[in-house]
N, C-alpha and C positions, 0 to 999 in steps of 0.2 A: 667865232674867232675871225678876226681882222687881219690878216697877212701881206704886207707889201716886201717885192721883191728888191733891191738893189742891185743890177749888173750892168757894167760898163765893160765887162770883154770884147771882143772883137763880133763879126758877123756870124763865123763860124767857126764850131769847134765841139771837141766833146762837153766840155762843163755847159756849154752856151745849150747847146743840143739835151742835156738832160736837165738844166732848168728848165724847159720847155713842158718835158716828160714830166717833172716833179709836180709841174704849177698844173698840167693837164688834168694830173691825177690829183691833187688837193681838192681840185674842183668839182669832180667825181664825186668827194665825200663832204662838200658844201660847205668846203670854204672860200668866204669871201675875201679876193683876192685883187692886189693893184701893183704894177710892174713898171718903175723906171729904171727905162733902159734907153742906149745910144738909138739911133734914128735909122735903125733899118726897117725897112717897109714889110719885108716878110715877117719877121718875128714879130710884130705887133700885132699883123693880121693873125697869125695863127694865133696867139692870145686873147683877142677879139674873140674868136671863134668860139670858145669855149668861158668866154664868160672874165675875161680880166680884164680889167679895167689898164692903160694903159698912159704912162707920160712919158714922150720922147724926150732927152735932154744928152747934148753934145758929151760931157765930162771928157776933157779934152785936156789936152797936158798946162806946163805951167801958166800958160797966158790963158786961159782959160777964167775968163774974171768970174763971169756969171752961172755956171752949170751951180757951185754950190747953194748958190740963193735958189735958185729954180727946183733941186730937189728938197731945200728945207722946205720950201711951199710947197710941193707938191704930198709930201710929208703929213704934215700940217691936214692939209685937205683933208688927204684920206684918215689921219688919224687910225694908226693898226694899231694892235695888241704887241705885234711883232714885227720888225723889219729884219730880212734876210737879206745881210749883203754878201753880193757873192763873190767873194776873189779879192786883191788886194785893192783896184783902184775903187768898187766901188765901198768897202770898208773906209776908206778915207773920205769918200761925197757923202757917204750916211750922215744924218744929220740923227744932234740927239733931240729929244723931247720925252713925252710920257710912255713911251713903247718901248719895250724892248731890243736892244741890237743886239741881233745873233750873226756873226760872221762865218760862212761857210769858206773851210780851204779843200782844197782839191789836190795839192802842192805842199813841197816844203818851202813854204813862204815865210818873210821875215814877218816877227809879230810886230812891231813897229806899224804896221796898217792896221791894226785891228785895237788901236788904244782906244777906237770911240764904243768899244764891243762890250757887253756885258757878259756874253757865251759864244764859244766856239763850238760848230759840229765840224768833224773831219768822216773821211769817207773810208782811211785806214785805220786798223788800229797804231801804226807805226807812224802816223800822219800827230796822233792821239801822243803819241810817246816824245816825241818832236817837238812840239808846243809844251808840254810840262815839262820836259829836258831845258826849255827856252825863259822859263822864268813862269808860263803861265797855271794856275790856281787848277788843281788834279779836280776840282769838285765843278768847275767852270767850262767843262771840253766833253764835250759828247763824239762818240763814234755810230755813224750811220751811212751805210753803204749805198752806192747808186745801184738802179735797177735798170732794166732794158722791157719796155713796154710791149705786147703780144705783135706780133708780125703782119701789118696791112698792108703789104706792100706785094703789087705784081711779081711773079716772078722774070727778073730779065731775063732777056732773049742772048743766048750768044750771039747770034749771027751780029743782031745789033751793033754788038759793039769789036764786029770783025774778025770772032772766033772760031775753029769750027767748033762741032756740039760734040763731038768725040773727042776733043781736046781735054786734056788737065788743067784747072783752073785755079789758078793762086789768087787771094785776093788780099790786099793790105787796104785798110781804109783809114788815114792819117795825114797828120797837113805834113807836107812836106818840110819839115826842119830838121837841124843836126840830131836831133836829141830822139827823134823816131827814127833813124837809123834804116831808113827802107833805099839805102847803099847795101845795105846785107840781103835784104831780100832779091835786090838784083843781081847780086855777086850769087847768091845760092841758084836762081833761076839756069845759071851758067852749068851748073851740075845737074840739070836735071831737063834735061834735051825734049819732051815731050811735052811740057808743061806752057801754058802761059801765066802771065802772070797781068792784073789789073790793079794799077793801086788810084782807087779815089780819093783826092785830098787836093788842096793846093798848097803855096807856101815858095819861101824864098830857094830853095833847091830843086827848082822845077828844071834850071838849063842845067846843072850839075847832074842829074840822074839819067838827065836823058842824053848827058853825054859818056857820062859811064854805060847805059844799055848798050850805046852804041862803041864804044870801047871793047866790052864783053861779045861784043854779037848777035846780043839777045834782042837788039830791038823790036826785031820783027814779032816779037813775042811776048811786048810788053805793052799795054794799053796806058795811057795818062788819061784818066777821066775826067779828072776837073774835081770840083766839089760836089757831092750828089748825097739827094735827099730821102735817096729810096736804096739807104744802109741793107734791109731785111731784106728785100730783090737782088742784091748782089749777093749777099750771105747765100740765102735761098739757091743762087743760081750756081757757089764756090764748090768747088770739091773739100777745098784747105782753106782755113784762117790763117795766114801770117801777119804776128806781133813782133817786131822787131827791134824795139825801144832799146837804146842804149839806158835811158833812164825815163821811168813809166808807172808815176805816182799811187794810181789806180788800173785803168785800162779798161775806160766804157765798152769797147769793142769787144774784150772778153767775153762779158755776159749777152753782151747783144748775140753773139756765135753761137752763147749756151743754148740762146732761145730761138733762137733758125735753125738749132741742131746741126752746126757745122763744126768740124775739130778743127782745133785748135796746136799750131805751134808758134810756141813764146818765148824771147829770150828771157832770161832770167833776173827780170830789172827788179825794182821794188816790187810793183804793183803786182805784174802774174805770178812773184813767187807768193804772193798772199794769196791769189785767188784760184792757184793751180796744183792740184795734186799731182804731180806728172806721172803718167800710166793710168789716171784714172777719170780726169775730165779735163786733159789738156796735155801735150808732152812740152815740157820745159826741154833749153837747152843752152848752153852757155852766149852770154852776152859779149857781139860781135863775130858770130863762127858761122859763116855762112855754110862751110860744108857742114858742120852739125846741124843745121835749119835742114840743107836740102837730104841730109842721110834721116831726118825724122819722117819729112815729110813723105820718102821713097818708101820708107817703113808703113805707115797710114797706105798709099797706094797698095803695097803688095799683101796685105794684111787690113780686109773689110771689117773681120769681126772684129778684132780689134779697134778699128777705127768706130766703129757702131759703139763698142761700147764706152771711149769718150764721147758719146753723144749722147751716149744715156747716164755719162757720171754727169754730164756740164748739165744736163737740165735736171737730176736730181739737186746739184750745187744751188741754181737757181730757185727751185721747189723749196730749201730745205733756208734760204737766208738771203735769197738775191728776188725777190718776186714784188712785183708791185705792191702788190699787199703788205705784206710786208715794211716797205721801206717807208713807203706814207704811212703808214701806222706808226711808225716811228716818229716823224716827226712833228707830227700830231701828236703823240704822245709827250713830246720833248717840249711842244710849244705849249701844251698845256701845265706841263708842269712849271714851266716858266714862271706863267701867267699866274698859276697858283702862290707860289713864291711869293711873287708882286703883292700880291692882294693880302698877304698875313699880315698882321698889326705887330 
C-alpha cells in the first residue's frame, strides 16, 4: 500500500502532533509512506526518521499561485493507492488523479473543503453525525479515533521548571486560544492555594493570561512553557490533567493522560464528554466553572484511591478502543478496503 499524507496545518498542534504519531505507526506495519507538508524543518526530520518520504510546499493563502501545481507533481511522483488529507486547507491542495482522496476531520468543519474527497474518516462519532447531518453519503464516512503513543519521554524535573517537588501540580497542555479556555484553569488555580499550575502551549492569548494570573495573584504559581515536545514528561511529572475547552472536538490530551496514567478533569465540551466516564476514567464538570474544576480537582487530592482508580479506568479506556494497535489497524483496514472498492469491475 502507497499512502501519501496531505497537511498544511500549522507547525504545532494536536492534529499536527498525531499525524506524526499515525504515519510513525503505519510505518511500523510497512507502509509505504510520502508526506506533503508546509516547510518546517522539525516535522520532516522526524518523518525522515522513520522512513517517509517527504515534499515541502508553502500552501499559503490566496496569492498563493504555485503550491497547487507543486503538490499535483509531487502527487503524481509518488503515485499512492491513497492520499490522506488532513484538515480543511490541505483537502483543497489535494490534487485528484488515480488514488484515492480520504479527507480526515478533526473538527466541525464546513464540507465545502472536502468536494475533491471520495471518503471521510472523522475521529468522533458525533464528528460522523455532522458530515451526514451536512449532506454527506452515511456509506462515505468512517469513524476512527486517535491514539496516544507509549511514553519515551524523561520524566521532568520540577525544580527545572521553578517548582518545588512537594508542590501540587496542574498541568494544561494547549495552544493558547479562546476556544481552550485555560482562563478557567487559571481562574480555578485561585481556589486552590497549594497548587501550581503549568500550561504548555503557545498561541495568541499569551499577554491575556498572564495578565489575568496576575490579576488573580496566582502568578507566582503559574509556569508559561512555551510549546514542548516532551507532552509524556510533563504528564509523567503532573499530579492533575486540566482540559479546559470551552469547545474541544476530540481532546488528544485525554488519552495521552490515559497512557501516563495521570487523572483527568475536563470540562464538559464535545470531545471529553465522548471520551469520559466521569467517576470512572476521568471527572467531567461543567463548561466554563472554574470553582467546579478546582472543587474536582481538591477531591482527587484528598481522595488517592479514588484518584488511582481513574487511572486505572483511563488506561483500561485506552486498552479497550484508544491503543496504537488498534487505531492503525483501523485505518489500514479502511484503506484497504478502499482500495478493494477501486479494483471491482
Amino acid at each position: 500500500m502507497r499512502l501519501l499524507h496531505t497537511i498544511a496545518g500549522g507547525r504545532h498542534g494536536g492534529a499536527e502532533r498525531f499525524f506524526v504519531d499515525l504515519a510513525a505507526g503505519l510505518s511500523d506495519r510497512g507502509v509505504e509512506q510520502h508526506a506533503i507538508t508546509r516547510p518546517y524543518s522539525d516535522r520532516s526530520h522526524q518523518l525522515v526518521q522513520f522512513g517517509c518520504g517527504v515534499t515541502e510546499v508553502r500552501m499559503g493563502g490566496p496569492l498563493d499561485f504555485w503550491s497547487k501545481s507543486r503538490v499535483k507533481r509531487a502527487s503524481l511522483d509518488f503515485d499512492p493507492d491513497i492520499n490522506l488529507a488532513w484538515m480543511n486547507r490541505a483537502a483543497r491542495y489535494s490534487a485528484s488523479g488515480s488514488w484515492i482522496n480520504v479527507g480526515r476531520l478533526g473538527g466541525y468543519y464546513d464540507l465545502k473543503y472536502y468536494q475533491s474527497c471520495d471518503h471521510l474518516v472523522c475521529n468522533t462519532p458525533d464528528l460522523v453525525r455532522h458530515c451526514i447531518e451536512n449532506g454527506w453519503p452515511e456509506g462515505r464516512v468512517d469513524y476512527i479515533p486517535n491514539f496516544a503513543p507509549a511514553p519515551d519521554s524523561v520524566l521532568v524535573s520540577r525544580r527545572s521548571l521553578d517548582t518545588p517537588d512537594d508542590a501540587t501540580v496542574l498541568l494544561v497542555l494547549a495552544r493558547l486560544e479562546e476556544t481552550k479556555a485555560i482562563d478557567v484553569a487559571i481562574s480555578a488555580l485561585a481556589h486552590l492555594p497549594d497548587a501550581f499550575l503549568w500550561i504548555a502551549g503557545e498561541g495568541s492569548c499569551d499577554a491575556a493570561l498572564r495578565t489575568l494570573a496576575d490579576s488573580l495573584g496566582v502568578a507566582d504559581r503559574v509556569r508559561f512553557l512555551g510549546w514542548r515536545d516532551d507532552r509524556e514528561g510533563l504528564l509523567a511529572a503532573a499530579d492533575v490533567c486540566l482540559v479546559s475547552s470551552r469547545h474541544e472536538p476530540f481532546g488528544n490530551v485525554i488519552v495521552n493522560a490515559w497512557v501516563a496514567g495521570t487523572p483527568i478533569v475536563a470540562a464538559a465540551s464535545e470531545g471529553p464528554s465522548f471520551l469520559i466516564e466521569s467517576g470512572t476514567n476521568g471527572i467531567l464538570v461543567p463548561v466554563g466553572d472554574p470553582v467546579a474544576m478546582a472543587a474536582a480537582v481538591g477531591k482527587l487530592l484528598r481522595d488517592s484511591s479514588f484518584s488511582q482508580s481513574l487511572v486505572s479506568g483511563g488506561r483500561s479506556s485506552v486498552a479497550e478502543s484508544f491503543s496504537e494497535n488498534t487505531v492503525v489497524s483501523a485505518y489500514i483496514s479502511l484503506f484497504e478496503r478502499l482500495i478493494e472498492r477501486t479494483e471491482q469491475p
